[in-house]
VEXDREN-2710 file (C-alpha; in Angstrom, 1 decimal):
% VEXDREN-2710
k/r/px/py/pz
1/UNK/-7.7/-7.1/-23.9
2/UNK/-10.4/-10.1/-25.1
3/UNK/-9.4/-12.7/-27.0
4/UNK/-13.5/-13.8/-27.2
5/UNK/-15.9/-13.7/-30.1
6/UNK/-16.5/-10.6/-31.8
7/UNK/-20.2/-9.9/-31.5
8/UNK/-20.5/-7.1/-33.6
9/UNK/-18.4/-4.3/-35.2
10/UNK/-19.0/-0.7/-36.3
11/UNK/-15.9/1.9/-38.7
12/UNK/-16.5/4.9/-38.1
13/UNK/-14.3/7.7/-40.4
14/UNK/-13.4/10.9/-38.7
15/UNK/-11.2/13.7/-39.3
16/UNK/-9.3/11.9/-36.8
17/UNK/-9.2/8.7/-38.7
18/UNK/-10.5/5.7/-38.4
19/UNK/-12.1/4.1/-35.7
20/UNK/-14.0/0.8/-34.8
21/UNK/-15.7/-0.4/-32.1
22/UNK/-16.3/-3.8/-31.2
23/UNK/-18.1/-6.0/-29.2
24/UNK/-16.8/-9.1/-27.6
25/UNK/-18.1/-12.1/-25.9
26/UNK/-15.8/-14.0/-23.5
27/UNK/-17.2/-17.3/-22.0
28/UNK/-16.3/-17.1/-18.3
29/UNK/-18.1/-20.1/-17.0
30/UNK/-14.9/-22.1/-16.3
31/UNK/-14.6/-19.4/-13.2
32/UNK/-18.2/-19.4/-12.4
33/UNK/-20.7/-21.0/-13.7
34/UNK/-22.6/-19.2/-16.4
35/UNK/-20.2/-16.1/-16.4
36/UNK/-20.3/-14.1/-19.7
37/UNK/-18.6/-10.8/-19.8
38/UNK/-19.0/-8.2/-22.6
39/UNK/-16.1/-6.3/-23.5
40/UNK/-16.4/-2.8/-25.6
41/UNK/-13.1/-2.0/-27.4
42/UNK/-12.3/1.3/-29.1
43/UNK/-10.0/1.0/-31.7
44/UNK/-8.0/4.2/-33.5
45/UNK/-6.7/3.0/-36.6
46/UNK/-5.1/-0.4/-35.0
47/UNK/-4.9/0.6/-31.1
48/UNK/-6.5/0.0/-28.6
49/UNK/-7.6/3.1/-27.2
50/UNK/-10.9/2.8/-24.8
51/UNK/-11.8/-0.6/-23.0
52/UNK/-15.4/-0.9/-21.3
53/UNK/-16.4/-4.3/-19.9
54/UNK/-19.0/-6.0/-17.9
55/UNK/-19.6/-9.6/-16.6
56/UNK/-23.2/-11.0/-15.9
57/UNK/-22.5/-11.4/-12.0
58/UNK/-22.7/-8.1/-12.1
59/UNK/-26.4/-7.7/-13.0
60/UNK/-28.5/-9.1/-10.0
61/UNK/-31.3/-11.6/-11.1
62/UNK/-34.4/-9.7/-11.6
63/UNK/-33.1/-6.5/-12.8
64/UNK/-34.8/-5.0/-15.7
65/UNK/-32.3/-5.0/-18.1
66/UNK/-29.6/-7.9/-18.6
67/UNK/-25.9/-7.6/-19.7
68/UNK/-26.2/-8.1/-23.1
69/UNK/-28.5/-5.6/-23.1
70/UNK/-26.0/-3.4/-21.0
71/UNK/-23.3/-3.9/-23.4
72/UNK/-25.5/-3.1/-26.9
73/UNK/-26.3/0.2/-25.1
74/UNK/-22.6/1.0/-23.8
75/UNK/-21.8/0.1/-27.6
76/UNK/-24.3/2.5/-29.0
77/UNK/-23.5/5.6/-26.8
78/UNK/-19.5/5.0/-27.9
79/UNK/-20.5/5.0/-31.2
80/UNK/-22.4/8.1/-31.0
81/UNK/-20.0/9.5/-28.7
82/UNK/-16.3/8.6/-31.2
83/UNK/-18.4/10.4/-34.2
84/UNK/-19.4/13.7/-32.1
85/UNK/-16.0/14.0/-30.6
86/UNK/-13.7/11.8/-32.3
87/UNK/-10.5/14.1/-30.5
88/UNK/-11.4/12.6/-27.4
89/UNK/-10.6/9.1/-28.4
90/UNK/-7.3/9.2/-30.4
91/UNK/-4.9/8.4/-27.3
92/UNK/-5.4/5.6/-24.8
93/UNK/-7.7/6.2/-21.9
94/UNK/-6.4/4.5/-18.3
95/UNK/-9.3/2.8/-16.6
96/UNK/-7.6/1.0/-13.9
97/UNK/-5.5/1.5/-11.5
98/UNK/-2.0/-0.4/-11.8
99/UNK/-0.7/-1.6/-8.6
100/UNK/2.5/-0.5/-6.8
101/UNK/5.5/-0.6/-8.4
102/UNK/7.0/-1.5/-5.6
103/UNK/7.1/-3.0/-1.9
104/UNK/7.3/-6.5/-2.8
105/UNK/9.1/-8.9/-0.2
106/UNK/9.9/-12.6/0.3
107/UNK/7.2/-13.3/3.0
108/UNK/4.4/-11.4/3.5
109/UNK/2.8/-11.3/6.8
110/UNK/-1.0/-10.3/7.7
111/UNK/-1.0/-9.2/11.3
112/UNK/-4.9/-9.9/11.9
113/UNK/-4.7/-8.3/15.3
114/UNK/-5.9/-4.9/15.9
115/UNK/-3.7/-4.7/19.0
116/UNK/-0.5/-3.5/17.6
117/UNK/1.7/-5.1/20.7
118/UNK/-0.4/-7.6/21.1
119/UNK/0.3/-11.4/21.2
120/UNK/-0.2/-11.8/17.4
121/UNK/2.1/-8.6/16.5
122/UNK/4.8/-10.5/18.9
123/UNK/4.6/-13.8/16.9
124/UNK/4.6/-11.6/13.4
125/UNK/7.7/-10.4/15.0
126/UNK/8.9/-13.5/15.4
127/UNK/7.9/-14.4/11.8
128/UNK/9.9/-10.9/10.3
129/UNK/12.9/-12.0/12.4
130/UNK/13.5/-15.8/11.7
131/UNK/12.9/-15.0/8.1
132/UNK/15.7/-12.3/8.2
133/UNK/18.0/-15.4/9.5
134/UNK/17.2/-16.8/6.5
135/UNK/18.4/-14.3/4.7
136/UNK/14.6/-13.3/3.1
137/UNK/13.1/-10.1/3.0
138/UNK/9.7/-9.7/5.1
139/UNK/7.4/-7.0/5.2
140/UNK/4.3/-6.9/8.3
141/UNK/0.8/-5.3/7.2
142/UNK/-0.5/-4.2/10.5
143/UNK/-4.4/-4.3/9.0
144/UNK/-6.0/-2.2/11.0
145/UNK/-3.7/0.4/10.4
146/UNK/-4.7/0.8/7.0
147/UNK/-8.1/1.6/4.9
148/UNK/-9.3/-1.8/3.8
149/UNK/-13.1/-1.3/2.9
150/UNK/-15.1/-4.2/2.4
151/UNK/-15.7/-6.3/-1.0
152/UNK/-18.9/-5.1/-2.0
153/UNK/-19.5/-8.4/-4.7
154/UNK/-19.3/-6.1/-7.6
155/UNK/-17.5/-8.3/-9.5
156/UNK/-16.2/-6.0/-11.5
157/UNK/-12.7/-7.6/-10.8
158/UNK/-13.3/-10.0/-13.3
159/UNK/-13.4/-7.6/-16.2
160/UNK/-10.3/-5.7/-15.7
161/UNK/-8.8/-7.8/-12.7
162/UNK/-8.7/-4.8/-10.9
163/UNK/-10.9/-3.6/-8.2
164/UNK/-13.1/-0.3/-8.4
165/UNK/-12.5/0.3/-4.6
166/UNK/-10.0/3.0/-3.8
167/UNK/-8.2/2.3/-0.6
168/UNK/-5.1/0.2/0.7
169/UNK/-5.3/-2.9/-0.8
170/UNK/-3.2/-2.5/-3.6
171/UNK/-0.2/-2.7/-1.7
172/UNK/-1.4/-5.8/-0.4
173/UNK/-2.5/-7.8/-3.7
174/UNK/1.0/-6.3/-4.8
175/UNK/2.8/-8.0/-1.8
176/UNK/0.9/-11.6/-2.3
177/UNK/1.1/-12.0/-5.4
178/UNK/4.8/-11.6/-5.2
179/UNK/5.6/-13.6/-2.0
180/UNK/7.0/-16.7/-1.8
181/UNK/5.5/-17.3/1.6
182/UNK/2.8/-16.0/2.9
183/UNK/2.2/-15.9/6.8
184/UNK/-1.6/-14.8/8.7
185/UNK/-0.7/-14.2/12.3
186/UNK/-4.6/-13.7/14.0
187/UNK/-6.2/-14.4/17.4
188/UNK/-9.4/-15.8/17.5
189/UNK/-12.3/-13.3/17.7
190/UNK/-15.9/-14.9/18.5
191/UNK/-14.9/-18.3/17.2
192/UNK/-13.2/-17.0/14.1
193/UNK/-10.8/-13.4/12.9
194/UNK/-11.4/-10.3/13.3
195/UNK/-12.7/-8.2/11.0
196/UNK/-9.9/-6.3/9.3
197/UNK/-8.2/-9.5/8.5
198/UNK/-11.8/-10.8/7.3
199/UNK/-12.1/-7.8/5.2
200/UNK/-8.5/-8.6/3.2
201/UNK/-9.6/-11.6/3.1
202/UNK/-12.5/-11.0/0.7
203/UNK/-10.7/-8.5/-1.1
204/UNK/-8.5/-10.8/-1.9
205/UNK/-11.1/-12.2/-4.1
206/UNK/-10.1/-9.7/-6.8
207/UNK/-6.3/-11.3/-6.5
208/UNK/-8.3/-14.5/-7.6
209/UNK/-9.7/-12.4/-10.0
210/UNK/-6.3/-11.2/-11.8
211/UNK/-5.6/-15.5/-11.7
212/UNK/-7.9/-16.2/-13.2
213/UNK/-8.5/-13.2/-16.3
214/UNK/-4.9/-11.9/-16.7
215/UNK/-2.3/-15.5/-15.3
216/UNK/-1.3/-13.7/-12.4
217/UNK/-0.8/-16.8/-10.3
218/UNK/-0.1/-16.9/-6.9
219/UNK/3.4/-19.1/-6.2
220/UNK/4.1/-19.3/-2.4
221/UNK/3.6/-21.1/0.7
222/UNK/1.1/-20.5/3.6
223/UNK/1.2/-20.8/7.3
224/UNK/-1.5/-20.0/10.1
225/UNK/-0.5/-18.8/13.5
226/UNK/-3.6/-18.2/15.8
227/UNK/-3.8/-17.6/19.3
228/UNK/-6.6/-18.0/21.7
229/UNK/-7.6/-17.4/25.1
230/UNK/-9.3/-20.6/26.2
231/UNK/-7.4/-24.2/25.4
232/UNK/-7.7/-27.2/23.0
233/UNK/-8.8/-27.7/19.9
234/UNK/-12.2/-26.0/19.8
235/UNK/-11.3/-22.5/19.7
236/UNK/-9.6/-22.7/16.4
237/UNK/-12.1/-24.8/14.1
238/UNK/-13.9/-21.9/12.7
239/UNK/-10.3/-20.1/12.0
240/UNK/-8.6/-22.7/10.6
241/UNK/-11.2/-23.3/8.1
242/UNK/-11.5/-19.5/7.4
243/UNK/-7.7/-19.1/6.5
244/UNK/-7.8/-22.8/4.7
245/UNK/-10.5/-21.6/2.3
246/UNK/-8.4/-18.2/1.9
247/UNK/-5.4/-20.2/0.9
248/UNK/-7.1/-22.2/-1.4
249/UNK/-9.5/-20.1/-3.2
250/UNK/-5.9/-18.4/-4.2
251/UNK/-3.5/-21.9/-4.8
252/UNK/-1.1/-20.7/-1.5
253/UNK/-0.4/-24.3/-0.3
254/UNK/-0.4/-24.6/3.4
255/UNK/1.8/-25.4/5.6
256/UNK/0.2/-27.4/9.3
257/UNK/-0.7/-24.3/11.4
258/UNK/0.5/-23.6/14.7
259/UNK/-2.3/-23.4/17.0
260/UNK/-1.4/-21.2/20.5
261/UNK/-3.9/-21.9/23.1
262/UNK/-4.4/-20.9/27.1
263/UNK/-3.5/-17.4/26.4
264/UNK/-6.6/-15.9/29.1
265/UNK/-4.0/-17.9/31.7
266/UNK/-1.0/-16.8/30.4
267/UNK/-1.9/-13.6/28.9
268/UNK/1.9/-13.5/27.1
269/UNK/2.4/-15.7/24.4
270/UNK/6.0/-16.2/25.0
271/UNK/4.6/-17.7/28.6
272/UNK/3.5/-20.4/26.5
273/UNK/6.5/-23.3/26.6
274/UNK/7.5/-24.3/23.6
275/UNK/5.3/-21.5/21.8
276/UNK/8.3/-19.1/19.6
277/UNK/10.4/-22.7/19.4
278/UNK/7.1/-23.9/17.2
279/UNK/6.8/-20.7/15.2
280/UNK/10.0/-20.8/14.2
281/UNK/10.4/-24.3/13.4
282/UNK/7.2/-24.1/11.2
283/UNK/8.9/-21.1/9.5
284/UNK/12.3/-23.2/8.7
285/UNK/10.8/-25.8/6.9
286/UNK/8.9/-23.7/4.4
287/UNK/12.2/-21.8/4.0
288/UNK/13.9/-24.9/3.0
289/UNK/15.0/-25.1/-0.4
290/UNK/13.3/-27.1/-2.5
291/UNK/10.4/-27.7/0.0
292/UNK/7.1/-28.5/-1.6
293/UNK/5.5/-29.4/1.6
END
């Protein structure tokens, strides 16, 4: 897994073979600054067969023991622990969860709404269906459908570049990271999105986290389409720069959002003139071929 410095080594001979146990440093600070993780590989004869890591974000400042620290130990008890039992280390031992195999699609759309025929599942609608003009394949993540528990700051995601948390976001790292555009249909809750779309949007940190310690880039297009009850411009600063941070903490390049006001008048979206006509348009150009926006 590390390609870092090898801080110290240890053979152990077994009845099972041979076995050593390393400890690498990796130099993370181009991700954040000061960032080192600690990596503990077992190796049985040439493979890899146990991987332990863990980062220095993940010790708070004033704890009592630092990461350094926290990896000699892990390295110690793996020691000890290949010698007593060496049988338990001579096949590979899964530590992470892979994502899906499947349920990738050609635009992804977060439905930030937890009103599932609400204004914003109507313009998601509209997103799945101009898409299928196009010929792409969409898929709709109704968010608060699904179990999306908060990030916790863990960092742990910058070990591995997976996340410890076991719920439905998989599927959803899965889907971004495969899209080609990438479409957050939200009204505007207290000034900014709701929660469940908040919430995907910190787990996505972990989706940063597999850019930036395994290459997994993100390679697709963005556009915001938020509604809100009152009109003009001020209901949809804080949202805007919400979803604008999103896209760019992950590379997504955006697309100009569509902005839907007046909607405590009209209560209907498609009461708005002009409102699907703009949705759609927006849509077409980042389908264009060749369009870099």
């Amino acid at each position: 897994m590390s390609e870092g410095a090898v801080e110290k080594i240890r053979a152990i001979e077994t009845p099972e073979g041979t076995f050593t146990i390393r400890l690498i440093l990796d130099d993370l600070g181009s991700i954040y600054p000061g960032m080192i993780r600690y990596t503990v590989e077992v190796l049985c004869g040439a493979e890899p067969v146990a991987t332990y890591a863990v980062n220095s974000y993940e010790v708070p400042p004033g704890s009592l023991i630092d990461t350094r620290e926290a990896a000699e130990i892990l390295f110690s008890r793996l020691a000890h622990d290949v010698a007593s039992r060496p049988h338990a280390y001579t096949r590979s031992r899964r530590l992470t969860r892979p994502l899906p195999g499947s349920g990738t699609s050609d635009v992804v759309i977060l439905q930030g709404s937890p009103r599932r025929f609400g204004n914003s599942a109507r313009i998601a609608s509209w997103c799945a269906d101009e898409a299928a003009r196009a010929g792409l394949s969409s898929r709709i993540f109704f968010l608060h459908e699904l179990s999306i528990r908060p990030c916790i700051g863990c960092y742990a995601c910058y070990n591995y570049g997976y996340c410890p948390v076991d719920d439905d976001m998989p599927g959803i790292v899965r889907a971004l990271e495969s899209a080609s555009v990438i479409v957050v249909c939200t009204p505007v809750y207290t000034g900014t999105v709701p929660a469940g779309l908040k919430a995907v949007i910190d787990r996505c940190q972990w989706l940063h986290a597999r850019q930036k310690v395994l290459g997994r880039e993100v390679h697709a297009r963005g556009l915001l389409v938020a509604v809100a009850g009152r009109r003009g411009a001020a209901p949809f600063v804080c949202i805007t720069r919400v979803v604008s941070m999103f896209m760019e903490n992950l590379g997504i390049r955006p697309a100009a959002p569509v902005l839907i006001g007046d909607l405590d008048r009209a209560r209907d979206v498609r009461k708005i003139e002009g409102s699907e006509d703009d949705v759609r348009a927006a849509l077409r150009t980042l389908f264009a071929p060749g369009d870099e926006g």
